[in-house]
Backbone as JSON Lines, residues from 0, in Angstrom:
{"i":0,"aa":"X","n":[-6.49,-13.12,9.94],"ca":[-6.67,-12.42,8.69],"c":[-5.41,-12.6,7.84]}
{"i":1,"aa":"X","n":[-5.36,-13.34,7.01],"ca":[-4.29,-13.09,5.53],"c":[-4.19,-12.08,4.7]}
{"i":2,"aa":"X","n":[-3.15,-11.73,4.74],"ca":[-2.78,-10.59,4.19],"c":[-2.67,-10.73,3.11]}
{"i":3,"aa":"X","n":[-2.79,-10.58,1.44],"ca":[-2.57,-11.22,0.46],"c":[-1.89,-9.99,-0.58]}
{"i":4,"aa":"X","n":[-0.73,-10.07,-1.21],"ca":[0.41,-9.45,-1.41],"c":[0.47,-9.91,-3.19]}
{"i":5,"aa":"X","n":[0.24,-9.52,-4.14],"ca":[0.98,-10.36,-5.29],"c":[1.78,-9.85,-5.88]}
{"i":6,"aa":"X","n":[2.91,-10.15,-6.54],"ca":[3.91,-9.94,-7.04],"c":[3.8,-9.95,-8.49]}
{"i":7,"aa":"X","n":[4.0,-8.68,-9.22],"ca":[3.83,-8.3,-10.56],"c":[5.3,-7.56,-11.23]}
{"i":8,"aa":"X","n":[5.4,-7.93,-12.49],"ca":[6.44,-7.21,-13.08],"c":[6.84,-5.54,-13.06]}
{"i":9,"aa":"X","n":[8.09,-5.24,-12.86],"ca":[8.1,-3.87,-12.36],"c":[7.11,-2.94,-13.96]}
{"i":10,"aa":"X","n":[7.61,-3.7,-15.0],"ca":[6.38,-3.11,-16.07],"c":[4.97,-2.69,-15.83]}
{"i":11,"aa":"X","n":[4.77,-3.51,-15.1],"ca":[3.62,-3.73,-14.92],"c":[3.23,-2.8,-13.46]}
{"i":12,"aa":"X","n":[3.88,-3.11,-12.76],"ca":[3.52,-1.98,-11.85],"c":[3.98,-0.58,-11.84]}
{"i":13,"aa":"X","n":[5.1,-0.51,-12.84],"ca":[4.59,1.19,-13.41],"c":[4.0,1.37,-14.43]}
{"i":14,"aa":"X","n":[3.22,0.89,-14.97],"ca":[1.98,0.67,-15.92],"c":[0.9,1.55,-15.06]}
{"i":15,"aa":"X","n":[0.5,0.58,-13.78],"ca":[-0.33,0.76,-12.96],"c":[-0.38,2.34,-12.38]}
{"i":16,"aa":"X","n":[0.97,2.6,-11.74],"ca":[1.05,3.92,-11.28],"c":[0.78,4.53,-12.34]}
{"i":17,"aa":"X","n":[1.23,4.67,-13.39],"ca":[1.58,5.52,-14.54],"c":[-0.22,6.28,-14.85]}
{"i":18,"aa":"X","n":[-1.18,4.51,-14.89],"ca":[-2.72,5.32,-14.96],"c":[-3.22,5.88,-14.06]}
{"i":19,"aa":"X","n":[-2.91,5.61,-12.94],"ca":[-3.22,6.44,-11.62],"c":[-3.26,8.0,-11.41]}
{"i":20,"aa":"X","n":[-2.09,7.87,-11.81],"ca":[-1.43,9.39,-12.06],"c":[-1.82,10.19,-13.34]}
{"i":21,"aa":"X","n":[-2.34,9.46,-14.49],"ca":[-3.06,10.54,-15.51],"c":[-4.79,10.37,-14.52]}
{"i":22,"aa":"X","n":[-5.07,9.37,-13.95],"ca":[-6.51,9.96,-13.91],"c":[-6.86,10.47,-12.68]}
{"i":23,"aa":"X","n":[-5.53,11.16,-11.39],"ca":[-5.85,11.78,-10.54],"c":[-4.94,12.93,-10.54]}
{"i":24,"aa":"X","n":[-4.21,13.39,-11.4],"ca":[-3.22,14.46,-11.23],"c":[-3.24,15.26,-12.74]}
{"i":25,"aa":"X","n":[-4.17,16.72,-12.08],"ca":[-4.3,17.47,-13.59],"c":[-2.68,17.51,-14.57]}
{"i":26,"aa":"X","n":[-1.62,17.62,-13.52],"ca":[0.05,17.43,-14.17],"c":[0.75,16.24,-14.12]}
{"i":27,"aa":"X","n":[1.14,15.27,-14.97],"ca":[1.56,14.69,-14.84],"c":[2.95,14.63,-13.68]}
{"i":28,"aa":"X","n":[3.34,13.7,-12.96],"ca":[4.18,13.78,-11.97],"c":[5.21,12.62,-12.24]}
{"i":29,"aa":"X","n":[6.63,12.7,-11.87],"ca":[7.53,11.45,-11.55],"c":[7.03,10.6,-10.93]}
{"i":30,"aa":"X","n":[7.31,9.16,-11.5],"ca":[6.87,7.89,-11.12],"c":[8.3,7.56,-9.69]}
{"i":31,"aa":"X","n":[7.65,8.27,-8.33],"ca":[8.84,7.62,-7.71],"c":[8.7,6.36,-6.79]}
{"i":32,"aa":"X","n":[9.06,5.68,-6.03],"ca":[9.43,4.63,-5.01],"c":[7.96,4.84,-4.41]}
{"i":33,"aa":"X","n":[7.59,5.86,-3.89],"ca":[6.37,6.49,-3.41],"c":[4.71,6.18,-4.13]}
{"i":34,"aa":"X","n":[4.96,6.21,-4.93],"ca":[3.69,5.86,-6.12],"c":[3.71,4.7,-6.39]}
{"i":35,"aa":"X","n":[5.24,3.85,-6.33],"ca":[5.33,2.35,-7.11],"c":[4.96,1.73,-5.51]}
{"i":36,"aa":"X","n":[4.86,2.11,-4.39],"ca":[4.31,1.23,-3.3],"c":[2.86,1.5,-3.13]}
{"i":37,"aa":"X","n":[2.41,2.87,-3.2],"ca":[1.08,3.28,-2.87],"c":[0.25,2.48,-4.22]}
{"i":38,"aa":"X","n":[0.56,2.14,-5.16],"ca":[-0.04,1.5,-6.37],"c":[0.46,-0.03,-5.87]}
{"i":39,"aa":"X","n":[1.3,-0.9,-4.85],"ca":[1.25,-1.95,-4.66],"c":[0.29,-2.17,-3.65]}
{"i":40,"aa":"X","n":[-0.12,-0.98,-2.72],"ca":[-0.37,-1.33,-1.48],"c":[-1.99,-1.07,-1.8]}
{"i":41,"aa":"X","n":[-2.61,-0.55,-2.88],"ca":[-3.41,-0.79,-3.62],"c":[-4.4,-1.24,-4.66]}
{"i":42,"aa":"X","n":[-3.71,-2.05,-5.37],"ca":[-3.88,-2.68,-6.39],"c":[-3.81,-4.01,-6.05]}
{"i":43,"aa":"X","n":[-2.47,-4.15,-5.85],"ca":[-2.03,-5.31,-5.86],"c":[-1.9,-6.07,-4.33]}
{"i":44,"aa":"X","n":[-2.95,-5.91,-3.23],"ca":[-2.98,-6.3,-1.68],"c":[-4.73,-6.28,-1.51]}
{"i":45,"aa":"X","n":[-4.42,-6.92,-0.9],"ca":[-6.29,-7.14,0.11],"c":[-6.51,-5.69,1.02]}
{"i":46,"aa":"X","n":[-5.61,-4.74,1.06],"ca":[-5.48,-4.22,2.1],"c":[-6.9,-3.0,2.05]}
{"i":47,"aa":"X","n":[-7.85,-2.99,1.41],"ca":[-8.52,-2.33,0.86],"c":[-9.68,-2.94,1.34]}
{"i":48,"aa":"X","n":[-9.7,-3.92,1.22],"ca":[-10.99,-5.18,1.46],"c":[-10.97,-5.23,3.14]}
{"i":49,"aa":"X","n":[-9.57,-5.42,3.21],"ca":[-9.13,-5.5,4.72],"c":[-9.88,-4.61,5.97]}
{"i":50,"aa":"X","n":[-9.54,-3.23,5.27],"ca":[-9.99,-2.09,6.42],"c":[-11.16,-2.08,5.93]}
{"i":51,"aa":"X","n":[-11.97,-1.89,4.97],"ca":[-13.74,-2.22,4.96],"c":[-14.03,-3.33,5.47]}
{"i":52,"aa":"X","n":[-13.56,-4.54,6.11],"ca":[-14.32,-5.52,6.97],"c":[-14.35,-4.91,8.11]}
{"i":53,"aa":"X","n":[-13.41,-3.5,8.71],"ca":[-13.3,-3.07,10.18],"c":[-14.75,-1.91,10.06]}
{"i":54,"aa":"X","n":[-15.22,-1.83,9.36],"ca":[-16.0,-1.06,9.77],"c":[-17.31,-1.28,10.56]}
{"i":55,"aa":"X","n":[-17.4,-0.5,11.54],"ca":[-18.15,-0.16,12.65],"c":[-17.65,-1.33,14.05]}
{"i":56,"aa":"X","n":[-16.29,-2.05,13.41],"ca":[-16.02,-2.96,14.59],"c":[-15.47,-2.57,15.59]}
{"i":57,"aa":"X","n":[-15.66,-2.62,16.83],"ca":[-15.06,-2.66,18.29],"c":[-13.71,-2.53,17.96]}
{"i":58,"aa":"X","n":[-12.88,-1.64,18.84],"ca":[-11.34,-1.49,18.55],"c":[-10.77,-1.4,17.0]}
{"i":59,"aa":"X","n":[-11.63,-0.64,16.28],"ca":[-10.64,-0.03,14.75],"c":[-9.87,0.22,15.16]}
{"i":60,"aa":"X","n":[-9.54,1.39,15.7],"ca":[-7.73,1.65,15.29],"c":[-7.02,0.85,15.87]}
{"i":61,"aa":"X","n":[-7.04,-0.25,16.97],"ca":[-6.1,-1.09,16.8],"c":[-6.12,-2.08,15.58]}
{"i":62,"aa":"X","n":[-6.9,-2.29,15.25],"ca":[-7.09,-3.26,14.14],"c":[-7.02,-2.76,12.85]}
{"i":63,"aa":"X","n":[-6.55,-1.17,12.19],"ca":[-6.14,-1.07,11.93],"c":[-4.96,-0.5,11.93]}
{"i":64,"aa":"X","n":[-4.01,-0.22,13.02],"ca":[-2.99,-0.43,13.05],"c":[-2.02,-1.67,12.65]}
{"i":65,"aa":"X","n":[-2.89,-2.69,12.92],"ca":[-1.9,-4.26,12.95],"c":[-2.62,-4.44,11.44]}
{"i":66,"aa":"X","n":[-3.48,-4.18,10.59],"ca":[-3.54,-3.91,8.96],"c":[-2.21,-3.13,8.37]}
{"i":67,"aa":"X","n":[-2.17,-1.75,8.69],"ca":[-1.39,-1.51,8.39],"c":[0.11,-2.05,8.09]}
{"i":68,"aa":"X","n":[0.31,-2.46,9.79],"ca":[1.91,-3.31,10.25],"c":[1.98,-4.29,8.88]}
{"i":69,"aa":"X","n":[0.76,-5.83,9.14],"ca":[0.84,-6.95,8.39],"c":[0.69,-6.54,6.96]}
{"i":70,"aa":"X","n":[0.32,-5.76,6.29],"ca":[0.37,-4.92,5.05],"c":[1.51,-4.93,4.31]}
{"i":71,"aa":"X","n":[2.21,-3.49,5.3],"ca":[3.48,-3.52,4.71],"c":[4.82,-4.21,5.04]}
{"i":72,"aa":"X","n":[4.36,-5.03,5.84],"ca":[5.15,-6.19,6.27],"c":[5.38,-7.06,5.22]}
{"i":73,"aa":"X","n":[4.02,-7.67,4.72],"ca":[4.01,-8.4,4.11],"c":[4.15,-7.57,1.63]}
{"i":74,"aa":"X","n":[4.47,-7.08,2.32],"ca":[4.63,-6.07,0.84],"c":[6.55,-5.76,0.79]}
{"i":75,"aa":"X","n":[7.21,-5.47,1.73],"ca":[8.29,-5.87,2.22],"c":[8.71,-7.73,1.53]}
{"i":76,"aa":"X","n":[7.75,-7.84,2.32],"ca":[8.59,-9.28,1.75],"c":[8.43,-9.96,0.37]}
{"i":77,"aa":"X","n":[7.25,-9.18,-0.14],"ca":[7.29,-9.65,-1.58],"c":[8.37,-8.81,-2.64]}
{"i":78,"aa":"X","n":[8.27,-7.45,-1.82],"ca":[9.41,-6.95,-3.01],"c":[9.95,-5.72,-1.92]}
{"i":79,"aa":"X","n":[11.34,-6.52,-1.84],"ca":[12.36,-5.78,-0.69],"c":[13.03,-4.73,-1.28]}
{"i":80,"aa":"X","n":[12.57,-5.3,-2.74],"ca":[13.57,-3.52,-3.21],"c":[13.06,-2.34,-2.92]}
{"i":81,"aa":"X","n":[11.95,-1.96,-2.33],"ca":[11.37,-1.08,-1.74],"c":[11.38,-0.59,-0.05]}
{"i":82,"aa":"X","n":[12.15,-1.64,0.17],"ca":[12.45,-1.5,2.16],"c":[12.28,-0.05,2.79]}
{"i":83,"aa":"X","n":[12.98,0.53,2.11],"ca":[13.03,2.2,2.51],"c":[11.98,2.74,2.34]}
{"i":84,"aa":"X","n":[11.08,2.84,1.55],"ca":[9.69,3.42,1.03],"c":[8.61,2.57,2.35]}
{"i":85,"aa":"X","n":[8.84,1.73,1.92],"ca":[7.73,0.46,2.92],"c":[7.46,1.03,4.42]}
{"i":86,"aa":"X","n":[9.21,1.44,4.8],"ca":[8.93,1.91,6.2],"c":[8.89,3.06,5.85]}
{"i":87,"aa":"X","n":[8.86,4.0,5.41],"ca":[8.34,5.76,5.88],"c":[7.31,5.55,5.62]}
{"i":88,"aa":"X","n":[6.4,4.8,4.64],"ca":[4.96,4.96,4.5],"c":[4.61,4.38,5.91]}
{"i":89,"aa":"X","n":[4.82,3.27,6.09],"ca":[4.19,2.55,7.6],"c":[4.6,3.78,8.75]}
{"i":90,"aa":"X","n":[5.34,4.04,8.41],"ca":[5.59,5.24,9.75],"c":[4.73,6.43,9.48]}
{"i":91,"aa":"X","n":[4.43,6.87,8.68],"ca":[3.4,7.68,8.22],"c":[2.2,7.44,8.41]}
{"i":92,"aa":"X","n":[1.61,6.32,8.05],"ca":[0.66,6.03,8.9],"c":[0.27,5.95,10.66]}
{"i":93,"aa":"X","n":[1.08,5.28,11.02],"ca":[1.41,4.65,11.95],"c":[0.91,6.02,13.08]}
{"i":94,"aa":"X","n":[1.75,7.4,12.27],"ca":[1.76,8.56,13.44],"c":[0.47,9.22,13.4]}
{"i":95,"aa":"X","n":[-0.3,9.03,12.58],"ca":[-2.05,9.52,12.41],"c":[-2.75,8.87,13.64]}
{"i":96,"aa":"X","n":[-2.09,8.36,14.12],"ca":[-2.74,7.55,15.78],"c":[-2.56,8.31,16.26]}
């Protein structure tokens, strides 16, 4: 499975958060590190497509565990200025197992 990651201008990906956040939050909120990954790891990744091919398959949660891993692995490597965010979210997930 390829993980597919694209790399967009930081404009542009707080563009993205920015609509997110008027059309799910009655208060507007700070655009932090937190929102600018959850809007990469959304928008801008397969990772969405990814875990709907696991459905009803033999061994989900391992398979999505190693989604998760190759995810933000690979989101890491497109934009490292986020390293710190990348891993508490993956660890956040990770502990719902």
């Amino acid at each position: 499975m390829k993980i597919v990651v694209t790399r967009v201008s930081h404009k542009t990906l707080r563009k993205h958060a920015q609509d997110y956040i008027m059309w799910n939050y009655d208060d507007p909120i700070e655009i932090t590190d937190r929102e600018l990954v959850n809007t990469i790891r959304h928008e801008f990744t397969s990772y969405e497509e990814d875990l709907d091919a696991l459905f009803g398959k033999f061994g989900q949660e391992e398979l999505q565990k190693y989604i998760y891993k190759r995810t933000y692995d690979e989101i890491e490597r497109i934009y490292p200025e986020y390293k710190e965010e990348i891993k508490r979210q993956l660890e956040e997930h990770l502990s719902r197992f």
